[in-house]
Structure formats: structure tokens, C-alpha cells
CHARMM internal coordinates of N, CA and C (Angstrom, degrees):
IC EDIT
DIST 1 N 1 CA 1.4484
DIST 1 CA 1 C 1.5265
ANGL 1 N 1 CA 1 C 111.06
DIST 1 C 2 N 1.2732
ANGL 1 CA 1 C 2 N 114.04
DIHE 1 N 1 CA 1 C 2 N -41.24
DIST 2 N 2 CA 1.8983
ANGL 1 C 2 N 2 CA 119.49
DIHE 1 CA 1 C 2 N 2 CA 174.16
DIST 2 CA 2 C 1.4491
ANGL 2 N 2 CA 2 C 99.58
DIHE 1 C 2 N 2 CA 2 C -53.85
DIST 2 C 3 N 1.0530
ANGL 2 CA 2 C 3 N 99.12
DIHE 2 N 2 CA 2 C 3 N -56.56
DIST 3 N 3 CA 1.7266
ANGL 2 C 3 N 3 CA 103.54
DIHE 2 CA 2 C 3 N 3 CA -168.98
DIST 3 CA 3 C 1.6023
ANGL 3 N 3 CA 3 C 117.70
DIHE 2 C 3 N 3 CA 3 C -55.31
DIST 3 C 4 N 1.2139
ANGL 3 CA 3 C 4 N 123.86
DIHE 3 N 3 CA 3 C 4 N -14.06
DIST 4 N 4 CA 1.2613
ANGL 3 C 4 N 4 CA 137.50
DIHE 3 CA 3 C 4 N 4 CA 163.55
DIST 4 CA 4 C 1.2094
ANGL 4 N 4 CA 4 C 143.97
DIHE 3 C 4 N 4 CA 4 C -96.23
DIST 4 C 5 N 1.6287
ANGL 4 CA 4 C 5 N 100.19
DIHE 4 N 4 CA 4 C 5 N -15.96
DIST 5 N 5 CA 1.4589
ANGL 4 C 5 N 5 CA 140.68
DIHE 4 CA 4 C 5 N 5 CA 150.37
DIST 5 CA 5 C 1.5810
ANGL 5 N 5 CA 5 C 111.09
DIHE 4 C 5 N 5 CA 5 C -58.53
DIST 5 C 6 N 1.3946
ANGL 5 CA 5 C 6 N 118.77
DIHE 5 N 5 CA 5 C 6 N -74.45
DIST 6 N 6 CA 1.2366
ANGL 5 C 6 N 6 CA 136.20
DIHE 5 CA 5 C 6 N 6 CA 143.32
DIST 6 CA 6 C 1.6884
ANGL 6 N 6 CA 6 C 118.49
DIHE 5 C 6 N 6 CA 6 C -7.04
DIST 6 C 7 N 1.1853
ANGL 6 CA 6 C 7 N 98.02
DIHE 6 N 6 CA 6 C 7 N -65.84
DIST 7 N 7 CA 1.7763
ANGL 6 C 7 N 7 CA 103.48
DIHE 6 CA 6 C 7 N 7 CA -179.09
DIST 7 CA 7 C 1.3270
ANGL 7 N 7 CA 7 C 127.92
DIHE 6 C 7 N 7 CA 7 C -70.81
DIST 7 C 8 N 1.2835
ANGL 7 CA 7 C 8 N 115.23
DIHE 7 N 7 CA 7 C 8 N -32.46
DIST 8 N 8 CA 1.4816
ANGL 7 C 8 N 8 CA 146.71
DIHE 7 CA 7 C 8 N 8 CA 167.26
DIST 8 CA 8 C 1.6331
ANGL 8 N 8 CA 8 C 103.70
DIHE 7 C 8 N 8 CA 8 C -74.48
DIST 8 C 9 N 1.1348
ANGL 8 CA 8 C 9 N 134.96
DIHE 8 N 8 CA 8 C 9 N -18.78
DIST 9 N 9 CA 1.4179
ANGL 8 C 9 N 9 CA 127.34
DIHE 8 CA 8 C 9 N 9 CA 157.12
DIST 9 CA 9 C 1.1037
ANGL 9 N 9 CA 9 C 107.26
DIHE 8 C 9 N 9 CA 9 C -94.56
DIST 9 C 10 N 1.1490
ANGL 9 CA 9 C 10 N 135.11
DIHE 9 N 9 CA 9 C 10 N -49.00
DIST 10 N 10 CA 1.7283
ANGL 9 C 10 N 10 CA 124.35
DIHE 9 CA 9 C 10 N 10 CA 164.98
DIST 10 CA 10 C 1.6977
ANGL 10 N 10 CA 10 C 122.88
DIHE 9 C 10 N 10 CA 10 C -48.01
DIST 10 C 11 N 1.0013
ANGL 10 CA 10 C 11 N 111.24
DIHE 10 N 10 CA 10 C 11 N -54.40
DIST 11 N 11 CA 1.6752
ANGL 10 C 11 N 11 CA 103.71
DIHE 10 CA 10 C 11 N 11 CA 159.54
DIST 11 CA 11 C 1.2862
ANGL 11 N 11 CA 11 C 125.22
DIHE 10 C 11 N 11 CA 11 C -79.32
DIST 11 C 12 N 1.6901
ANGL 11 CA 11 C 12 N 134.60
DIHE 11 N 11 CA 11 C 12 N 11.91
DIST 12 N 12 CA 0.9979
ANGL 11 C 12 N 12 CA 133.55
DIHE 11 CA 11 C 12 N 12 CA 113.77
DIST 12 CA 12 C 1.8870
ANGL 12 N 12 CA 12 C 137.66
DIHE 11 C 12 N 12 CA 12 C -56.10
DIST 12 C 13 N 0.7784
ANGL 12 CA 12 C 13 N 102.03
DIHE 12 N 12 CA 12 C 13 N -33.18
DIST 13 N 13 CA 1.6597
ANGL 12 C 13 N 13 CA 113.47
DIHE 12 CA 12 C 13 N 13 CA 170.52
DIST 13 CA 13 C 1.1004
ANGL 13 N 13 CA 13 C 102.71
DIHE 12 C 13 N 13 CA 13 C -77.03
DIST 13 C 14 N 1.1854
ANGL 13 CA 13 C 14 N 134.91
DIHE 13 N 13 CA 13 C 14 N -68.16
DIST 14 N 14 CA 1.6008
ANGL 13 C 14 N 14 CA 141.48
DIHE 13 CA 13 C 14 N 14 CA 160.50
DIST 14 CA 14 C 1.7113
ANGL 14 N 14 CA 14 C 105.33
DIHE 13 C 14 N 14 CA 14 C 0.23
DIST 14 C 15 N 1.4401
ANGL 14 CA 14 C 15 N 95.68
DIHE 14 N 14 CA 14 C 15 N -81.74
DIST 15 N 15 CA 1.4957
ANGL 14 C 15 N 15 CA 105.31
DIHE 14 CA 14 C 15 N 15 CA -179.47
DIST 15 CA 15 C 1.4620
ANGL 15 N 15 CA 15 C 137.03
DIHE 14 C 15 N 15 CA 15 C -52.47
DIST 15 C 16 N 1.5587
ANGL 15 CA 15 C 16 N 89.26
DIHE 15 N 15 CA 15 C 16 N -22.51
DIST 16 N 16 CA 1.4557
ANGL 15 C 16 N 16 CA 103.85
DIHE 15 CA 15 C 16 N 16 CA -175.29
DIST 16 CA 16 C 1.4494
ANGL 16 N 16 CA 16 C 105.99
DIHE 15 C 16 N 16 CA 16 C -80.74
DIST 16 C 17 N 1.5966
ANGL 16 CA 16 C 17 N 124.56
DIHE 16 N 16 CA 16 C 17 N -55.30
DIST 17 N 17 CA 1.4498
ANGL 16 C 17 N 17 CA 131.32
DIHE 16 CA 16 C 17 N 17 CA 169.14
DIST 17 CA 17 C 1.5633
ANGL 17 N 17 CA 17 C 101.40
DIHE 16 C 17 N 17 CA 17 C -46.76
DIST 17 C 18 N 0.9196
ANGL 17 CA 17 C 18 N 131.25
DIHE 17 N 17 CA 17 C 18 N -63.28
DIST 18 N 18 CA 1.4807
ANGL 17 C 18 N 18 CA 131.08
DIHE 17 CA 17 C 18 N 18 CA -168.25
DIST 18 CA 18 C 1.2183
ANGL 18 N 18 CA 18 C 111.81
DIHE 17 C 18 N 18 CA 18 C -37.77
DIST 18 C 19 N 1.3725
ANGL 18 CA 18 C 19 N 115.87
DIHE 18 N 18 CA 18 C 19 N -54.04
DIST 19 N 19 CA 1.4921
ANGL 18 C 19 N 19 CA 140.66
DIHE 18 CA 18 C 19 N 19 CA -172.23
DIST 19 CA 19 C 1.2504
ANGL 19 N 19 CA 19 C 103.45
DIHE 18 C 19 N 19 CA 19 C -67.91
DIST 19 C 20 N 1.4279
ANGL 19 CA 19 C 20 N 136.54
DIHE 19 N 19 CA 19 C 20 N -63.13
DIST 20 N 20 CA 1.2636
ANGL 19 C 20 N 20 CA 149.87
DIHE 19 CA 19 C 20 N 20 CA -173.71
DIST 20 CA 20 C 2.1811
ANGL 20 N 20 CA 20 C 93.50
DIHE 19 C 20 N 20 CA 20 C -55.41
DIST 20 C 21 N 1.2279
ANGL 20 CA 20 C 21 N 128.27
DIHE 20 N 20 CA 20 C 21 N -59.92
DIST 21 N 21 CA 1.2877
ANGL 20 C 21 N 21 CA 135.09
DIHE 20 CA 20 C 21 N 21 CA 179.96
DIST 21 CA 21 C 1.2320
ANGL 21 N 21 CA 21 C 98.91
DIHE 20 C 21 N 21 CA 21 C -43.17
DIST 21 C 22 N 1.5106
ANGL 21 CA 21 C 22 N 110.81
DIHE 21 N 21 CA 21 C 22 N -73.29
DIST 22 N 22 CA 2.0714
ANGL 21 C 22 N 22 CA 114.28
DIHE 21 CA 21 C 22 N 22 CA -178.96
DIST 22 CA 22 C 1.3952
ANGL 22 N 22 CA 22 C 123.41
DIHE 21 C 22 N 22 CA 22 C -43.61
DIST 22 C 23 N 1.3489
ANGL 22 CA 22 C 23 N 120.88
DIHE 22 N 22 CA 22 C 23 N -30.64
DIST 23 N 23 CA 1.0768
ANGL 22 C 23 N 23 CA 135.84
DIHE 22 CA 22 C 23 N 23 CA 174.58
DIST 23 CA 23 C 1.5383
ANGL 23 N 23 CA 23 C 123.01
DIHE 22 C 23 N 23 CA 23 C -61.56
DIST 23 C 24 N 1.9060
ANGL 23 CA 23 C 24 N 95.53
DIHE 23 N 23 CA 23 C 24 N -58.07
DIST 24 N 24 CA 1.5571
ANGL 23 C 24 N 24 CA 100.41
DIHE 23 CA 23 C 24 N 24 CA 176.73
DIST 24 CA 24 C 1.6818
ANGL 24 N 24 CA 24 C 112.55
DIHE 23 C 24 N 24 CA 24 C -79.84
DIST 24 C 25 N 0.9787
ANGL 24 CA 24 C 25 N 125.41
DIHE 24 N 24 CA 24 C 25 N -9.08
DIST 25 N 25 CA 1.6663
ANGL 24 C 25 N 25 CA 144.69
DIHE 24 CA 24 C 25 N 25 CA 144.54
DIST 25 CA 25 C 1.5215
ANGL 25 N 25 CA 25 C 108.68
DIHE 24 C 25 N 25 CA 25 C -22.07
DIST 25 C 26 N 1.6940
ANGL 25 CA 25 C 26 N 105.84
DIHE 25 N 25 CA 25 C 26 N -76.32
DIST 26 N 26 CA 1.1597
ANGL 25 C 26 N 26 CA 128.39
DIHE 25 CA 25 C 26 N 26 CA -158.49
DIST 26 CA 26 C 1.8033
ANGL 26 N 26 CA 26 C 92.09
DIHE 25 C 26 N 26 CA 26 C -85.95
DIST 26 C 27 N 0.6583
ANGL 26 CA 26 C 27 N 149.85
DIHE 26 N 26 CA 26 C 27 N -70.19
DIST 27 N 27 CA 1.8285
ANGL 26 C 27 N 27 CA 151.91
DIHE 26 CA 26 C 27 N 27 CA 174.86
DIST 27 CA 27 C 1.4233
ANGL 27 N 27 CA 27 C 96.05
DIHE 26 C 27 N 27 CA 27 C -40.92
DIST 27 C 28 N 1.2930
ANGL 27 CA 27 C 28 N 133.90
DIHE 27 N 27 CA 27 C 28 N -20.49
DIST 28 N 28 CA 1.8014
ANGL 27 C 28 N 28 CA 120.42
DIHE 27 CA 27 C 28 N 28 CA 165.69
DIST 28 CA 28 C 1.5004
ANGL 28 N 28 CA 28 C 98.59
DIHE 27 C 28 N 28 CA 28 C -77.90
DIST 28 C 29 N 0.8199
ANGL 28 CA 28 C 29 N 128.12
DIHE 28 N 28 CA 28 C 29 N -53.48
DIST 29 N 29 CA 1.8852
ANGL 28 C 29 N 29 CA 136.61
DIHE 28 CA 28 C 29 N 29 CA -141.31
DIST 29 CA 29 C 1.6270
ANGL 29 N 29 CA 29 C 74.89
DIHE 28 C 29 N 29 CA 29 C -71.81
DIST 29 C 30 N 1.7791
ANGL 29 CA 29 C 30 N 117.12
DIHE 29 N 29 CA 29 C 30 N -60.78
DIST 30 N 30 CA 1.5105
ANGL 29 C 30 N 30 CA 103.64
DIHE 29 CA 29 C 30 N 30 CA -166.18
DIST 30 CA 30 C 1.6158
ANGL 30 N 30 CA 30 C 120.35
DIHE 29 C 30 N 30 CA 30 C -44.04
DIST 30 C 31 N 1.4398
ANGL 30 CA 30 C 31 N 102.66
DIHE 30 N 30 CA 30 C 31 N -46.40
DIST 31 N 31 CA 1.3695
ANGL 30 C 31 N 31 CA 110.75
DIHE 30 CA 30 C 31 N 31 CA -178.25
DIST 31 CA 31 C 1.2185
ANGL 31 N 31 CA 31 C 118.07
DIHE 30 C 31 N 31 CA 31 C -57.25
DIST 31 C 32 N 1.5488
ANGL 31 CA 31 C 32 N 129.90
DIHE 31 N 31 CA 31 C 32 N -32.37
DIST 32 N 32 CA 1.7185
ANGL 31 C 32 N 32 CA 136.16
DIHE 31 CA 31 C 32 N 32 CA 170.25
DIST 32 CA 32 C 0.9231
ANGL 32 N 32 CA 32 C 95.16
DIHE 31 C 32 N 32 CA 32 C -38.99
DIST 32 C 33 N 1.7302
ANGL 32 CA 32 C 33 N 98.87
DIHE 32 N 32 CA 32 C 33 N -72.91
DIST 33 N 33 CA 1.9173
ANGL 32 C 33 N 33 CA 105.90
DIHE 32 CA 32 C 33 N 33 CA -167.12
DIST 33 CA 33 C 1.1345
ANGL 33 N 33 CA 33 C 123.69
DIHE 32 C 33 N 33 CA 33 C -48.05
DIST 33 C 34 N 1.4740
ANGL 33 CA 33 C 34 N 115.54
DIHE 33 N 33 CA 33 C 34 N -33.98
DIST 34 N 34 CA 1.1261
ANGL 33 C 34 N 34 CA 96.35
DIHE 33 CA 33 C 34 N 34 CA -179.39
DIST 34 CA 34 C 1.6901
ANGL 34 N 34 CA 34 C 123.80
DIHE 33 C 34 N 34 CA 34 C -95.94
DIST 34 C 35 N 1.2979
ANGL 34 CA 34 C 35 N 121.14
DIHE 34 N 34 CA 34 C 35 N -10.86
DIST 35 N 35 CA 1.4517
ANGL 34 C 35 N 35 CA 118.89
DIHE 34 CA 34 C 35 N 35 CA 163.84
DIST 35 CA 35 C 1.6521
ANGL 35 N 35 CA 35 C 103.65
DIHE 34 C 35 N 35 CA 35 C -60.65
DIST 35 C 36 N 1.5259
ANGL 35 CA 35 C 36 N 122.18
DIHE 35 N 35 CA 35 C 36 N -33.20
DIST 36 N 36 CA 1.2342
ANGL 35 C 36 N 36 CA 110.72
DIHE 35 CA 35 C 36 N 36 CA 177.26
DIST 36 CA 36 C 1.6739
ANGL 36 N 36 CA 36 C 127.76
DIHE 35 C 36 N 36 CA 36 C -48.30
DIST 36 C 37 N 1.1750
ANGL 36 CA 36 C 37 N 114.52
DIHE 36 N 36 CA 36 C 37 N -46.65
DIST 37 N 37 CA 1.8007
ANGL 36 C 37 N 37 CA 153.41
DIHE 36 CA 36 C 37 N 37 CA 178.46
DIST 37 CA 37 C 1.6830
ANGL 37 N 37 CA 37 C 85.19
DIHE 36 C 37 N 37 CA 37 C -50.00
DIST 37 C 38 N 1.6640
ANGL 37 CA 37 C 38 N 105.90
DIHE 37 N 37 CA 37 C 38 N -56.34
DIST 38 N 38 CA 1.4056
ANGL 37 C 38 N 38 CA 93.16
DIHE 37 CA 37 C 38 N 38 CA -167.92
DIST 38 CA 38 C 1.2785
ANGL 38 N 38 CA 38 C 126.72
DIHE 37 C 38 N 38 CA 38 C -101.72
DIST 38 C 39 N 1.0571
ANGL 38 CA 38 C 39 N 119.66
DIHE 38 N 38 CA 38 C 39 N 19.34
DIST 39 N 39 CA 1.2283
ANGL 38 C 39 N 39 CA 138.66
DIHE 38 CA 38 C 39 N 39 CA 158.97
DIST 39 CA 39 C 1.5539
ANGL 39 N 39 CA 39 C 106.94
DIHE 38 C 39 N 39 CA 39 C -84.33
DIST 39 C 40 N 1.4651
ANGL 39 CA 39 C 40 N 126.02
DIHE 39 N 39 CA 39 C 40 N -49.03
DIST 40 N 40 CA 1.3906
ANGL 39 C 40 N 40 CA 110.24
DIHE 39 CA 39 C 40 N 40 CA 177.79
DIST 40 CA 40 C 1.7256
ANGL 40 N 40 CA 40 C 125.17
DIHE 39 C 40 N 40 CA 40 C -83.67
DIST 40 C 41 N 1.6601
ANGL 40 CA 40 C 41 N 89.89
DIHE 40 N 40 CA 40 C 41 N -7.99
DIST 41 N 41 CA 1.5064
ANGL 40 C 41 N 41 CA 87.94
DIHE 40 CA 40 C 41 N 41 CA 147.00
DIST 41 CA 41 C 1.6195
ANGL 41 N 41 CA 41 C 167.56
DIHE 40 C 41 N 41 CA 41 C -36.96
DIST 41 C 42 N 1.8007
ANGL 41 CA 41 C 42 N 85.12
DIHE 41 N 41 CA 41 C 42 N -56.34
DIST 42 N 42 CA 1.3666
ANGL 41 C 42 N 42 CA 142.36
DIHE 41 CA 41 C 42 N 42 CA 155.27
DIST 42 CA 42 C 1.3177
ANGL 42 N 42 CA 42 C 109.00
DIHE 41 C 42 N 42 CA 42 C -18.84
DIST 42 C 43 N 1.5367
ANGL 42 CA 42 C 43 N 106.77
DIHE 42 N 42 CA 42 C 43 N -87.26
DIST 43 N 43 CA 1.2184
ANGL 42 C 43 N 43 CA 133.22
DIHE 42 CA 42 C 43 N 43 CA 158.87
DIST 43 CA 43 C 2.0736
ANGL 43 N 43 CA 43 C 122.05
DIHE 42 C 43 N 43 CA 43 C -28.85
DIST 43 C 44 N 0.7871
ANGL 43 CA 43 C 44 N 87.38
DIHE 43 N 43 CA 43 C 44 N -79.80
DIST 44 N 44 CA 1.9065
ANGL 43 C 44 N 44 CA 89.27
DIHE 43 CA 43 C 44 N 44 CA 160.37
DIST 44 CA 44 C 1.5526
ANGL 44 N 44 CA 44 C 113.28
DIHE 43 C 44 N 44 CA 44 C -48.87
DIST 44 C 45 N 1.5254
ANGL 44 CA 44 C 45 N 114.11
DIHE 44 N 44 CA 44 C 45 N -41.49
DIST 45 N 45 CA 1.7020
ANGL 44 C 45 N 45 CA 80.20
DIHE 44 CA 44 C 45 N 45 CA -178.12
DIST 45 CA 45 C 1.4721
ANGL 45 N 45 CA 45 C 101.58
DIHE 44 C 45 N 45 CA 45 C -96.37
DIST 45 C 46 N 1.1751
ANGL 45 CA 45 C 46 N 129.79
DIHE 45 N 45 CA 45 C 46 N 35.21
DIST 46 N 46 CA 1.6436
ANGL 45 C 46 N 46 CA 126.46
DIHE 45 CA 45 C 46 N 46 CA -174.41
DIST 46 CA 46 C 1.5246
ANGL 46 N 46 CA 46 C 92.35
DIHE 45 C 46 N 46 CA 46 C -105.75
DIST 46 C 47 N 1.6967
ANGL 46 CA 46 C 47 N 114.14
DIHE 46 N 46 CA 46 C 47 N -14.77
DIST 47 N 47 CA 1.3469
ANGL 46 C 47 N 47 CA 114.21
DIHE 46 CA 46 C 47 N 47 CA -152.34
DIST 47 CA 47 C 1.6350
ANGL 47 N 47 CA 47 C 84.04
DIHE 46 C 47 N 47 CA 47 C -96.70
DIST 47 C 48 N 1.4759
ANGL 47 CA 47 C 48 N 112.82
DIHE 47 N 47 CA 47 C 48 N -42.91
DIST 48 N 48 CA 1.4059
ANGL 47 C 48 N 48 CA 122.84
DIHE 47 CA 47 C 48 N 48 CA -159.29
DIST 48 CA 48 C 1.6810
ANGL 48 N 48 CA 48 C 100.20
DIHE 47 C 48 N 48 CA 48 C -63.65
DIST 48 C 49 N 1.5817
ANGL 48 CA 48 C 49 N 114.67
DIHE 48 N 48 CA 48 C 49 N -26.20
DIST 49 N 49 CA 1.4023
ANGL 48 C 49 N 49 CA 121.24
DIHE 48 CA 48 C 49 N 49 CA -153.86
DIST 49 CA 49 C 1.6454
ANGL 49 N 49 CA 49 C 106.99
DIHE 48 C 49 N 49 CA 49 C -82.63
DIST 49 C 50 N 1.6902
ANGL 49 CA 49 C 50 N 89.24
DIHE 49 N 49 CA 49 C 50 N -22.25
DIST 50 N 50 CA 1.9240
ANGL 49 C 50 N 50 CA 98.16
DIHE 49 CA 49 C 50 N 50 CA -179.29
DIST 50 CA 50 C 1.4159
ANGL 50 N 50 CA 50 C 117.98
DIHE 49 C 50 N 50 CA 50 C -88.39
DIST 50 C 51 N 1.4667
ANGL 50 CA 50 C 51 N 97.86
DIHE 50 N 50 CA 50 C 51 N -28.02
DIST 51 N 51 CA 1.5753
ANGL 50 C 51 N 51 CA 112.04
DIHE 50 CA 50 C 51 N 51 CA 163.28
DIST 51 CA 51 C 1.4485
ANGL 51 N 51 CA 51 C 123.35
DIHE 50 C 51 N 51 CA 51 C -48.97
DIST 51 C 52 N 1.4062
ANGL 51 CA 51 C 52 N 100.98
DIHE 51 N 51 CA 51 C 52 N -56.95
DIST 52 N 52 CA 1.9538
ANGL 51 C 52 N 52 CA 111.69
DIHE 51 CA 51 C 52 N 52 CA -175.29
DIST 52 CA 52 C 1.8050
ANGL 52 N 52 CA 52 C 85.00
DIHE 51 C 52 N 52 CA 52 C -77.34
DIST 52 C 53 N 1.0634
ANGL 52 CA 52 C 53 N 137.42
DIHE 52 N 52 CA 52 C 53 N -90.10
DIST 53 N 53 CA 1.7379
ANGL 52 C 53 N 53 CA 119.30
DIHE 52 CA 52 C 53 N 53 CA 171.72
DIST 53 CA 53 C 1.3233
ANGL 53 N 53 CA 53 C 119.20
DIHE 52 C 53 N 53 CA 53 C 43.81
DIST 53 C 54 N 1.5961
ANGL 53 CA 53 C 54 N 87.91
DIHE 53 N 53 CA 53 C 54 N -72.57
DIST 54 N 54 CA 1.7669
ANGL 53 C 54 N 54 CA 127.80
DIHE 53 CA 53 C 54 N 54 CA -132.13
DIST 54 CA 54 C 1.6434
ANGL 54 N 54 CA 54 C 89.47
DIHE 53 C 54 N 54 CA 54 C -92.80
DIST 54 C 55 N 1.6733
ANGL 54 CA 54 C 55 N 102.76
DIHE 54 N 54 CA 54 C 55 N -51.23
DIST 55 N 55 CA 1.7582
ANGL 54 C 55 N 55 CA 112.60
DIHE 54 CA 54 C 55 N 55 CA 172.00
DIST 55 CA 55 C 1.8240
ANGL 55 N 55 CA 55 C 118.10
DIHE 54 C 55 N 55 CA 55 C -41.30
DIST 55 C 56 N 1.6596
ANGL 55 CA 55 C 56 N 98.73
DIHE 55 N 55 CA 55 C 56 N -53.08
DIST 56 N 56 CA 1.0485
ANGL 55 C 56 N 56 CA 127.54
DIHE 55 CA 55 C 56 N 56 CA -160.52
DIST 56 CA 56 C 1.5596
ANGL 56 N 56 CA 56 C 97.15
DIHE 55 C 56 N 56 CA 56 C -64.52
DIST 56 C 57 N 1.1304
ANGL 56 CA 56 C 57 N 140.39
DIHE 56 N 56 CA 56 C 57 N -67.99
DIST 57 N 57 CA 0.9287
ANGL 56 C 57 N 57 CA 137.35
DIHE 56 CA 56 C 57 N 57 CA 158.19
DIST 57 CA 57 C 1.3848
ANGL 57 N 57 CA 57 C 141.40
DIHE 56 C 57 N 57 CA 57 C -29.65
DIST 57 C 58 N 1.1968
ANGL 57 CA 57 C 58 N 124.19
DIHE 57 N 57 CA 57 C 58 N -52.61
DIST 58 N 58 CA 1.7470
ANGL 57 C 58 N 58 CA 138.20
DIHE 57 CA 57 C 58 N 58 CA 120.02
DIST 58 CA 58 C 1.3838
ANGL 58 N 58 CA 58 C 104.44
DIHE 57 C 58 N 58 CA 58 C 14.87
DIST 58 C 59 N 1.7733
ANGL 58 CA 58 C 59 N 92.22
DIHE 58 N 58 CA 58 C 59 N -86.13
DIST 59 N 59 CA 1.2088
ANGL 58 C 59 N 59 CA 105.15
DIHE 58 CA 58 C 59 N 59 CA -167.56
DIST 59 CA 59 C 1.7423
ANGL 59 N 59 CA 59 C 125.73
DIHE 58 C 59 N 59 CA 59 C -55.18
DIST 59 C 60 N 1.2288
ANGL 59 CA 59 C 60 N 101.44
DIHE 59 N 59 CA 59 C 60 N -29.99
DIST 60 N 60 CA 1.8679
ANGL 59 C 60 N 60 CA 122.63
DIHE 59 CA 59 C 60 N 60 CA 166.35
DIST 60 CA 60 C 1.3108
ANGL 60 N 60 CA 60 C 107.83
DIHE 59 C 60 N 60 CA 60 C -42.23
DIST 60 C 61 N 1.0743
ANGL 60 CA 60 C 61 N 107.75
DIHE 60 N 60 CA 60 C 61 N -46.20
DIST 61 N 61 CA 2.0601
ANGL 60 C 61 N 61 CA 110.89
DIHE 60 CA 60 C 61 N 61 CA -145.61
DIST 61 CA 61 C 1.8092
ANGL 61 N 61 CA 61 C 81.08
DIHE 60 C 61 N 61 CA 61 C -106.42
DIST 61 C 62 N 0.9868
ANGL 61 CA 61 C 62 N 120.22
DIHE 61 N 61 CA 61 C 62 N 3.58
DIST 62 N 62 CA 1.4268
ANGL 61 C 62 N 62 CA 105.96
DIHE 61 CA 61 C 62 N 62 CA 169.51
DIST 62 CA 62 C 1.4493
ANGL 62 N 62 CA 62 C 117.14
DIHE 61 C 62 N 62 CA 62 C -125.63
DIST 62 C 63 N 1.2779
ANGL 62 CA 62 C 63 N 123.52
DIHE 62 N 62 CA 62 C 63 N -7.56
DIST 63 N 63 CA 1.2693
ANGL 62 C 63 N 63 CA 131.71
DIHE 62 CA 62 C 63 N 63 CA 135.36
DIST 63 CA 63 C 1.3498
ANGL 63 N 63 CA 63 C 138.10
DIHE 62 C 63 N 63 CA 63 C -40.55
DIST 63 C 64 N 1.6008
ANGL 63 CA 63 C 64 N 90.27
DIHE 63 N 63 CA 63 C 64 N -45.59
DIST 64 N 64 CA 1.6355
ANGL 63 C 64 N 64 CA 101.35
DIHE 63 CA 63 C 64 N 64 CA 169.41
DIST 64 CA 64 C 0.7968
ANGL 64 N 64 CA 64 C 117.23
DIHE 63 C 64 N 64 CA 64 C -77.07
DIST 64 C 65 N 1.5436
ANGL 64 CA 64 C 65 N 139.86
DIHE 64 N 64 CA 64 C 65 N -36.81
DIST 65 N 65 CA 1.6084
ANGL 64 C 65 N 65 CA 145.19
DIHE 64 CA 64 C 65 N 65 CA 157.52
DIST 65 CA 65 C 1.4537
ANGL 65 N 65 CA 65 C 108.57
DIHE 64 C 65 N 65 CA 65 C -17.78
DIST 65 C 66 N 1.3529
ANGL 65 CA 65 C 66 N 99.07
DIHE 65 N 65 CA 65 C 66 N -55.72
DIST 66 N 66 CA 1.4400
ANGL 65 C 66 N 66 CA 103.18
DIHE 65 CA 65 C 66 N 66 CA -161.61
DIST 66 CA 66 C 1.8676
ANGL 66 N 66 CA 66 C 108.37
DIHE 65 C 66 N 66 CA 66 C -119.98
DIST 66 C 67 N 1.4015
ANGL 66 CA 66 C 67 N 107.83
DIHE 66 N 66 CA 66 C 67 N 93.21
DIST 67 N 67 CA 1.5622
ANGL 66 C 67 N 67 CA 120.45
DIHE 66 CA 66 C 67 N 67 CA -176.78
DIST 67 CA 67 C 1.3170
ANGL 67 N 67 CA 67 C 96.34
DIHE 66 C 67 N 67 CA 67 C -67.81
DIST 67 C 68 N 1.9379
ANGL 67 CA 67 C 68 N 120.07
DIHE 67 N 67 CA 67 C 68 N 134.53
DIST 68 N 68 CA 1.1652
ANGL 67 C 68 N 68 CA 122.45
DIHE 67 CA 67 C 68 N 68 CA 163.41
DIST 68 CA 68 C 1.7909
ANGL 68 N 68 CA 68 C 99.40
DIHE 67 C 68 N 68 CA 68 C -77.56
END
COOR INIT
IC SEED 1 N 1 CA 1 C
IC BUILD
């Protein structure tokens, strides 16, 4: 009966490490993906940042046009 006691906690532990491994497995891969996402993010708002810049400036030289 120990001996089966015994075995039944070992293929409980078993499962538990296994599970705990697959898990932190799967929570890396997410994290790739998702630094990937934000990395091409990056890029778009660097684009968005030269845009408003570009606005911002615009908006300068036409301000001055017109003195309140």
C-alpha cells in the first residue's frame, strides 16, 4: 500500500513539474511575440512623431502669418 502511496506522489510531482515547464515554455514564446508587435510598433510611432513635428511646425509659420 506505501508503495502505491509512493507512486501516486511521484506521478503527481511528475505532472506538476511538467506542467509548471509547459507553462513557462508557453509565457516565453508569448513574450517573443509580443516584444515582436512592439518592436514594429516603434517604428510607426517614430513615423507618427515626424508627422505631428512636421504639423507642428506648419502650424508655427502660420501663426506668425497671422499676429493675434
Amino acid at each position: 500500500m506505501e508503495q502505491a502511496a509512493w507512486t501516486a506522489i511521484g506521478l503527481l510531482a511528475a505532472s506538476v513539474f511538467g506542467s509548471i515547464f509547459y507553462l513557462g515554455a508557453r509565457i516565453d514564446a508569448l513574450g517573443a511575440r509580443l516584444h515582436g508587435r512592439i518592436d514594429a510598433l516603434t517604428g510607426r510611432i517614430d513615423a507618427l512623431s515626424g508627422r505631428i513635428d512636421s504639423l507642428g511646425s506648419r502650424l508655427d509659420a502660420h501663426l506668425e502669418r497671422h499676429p493675434s
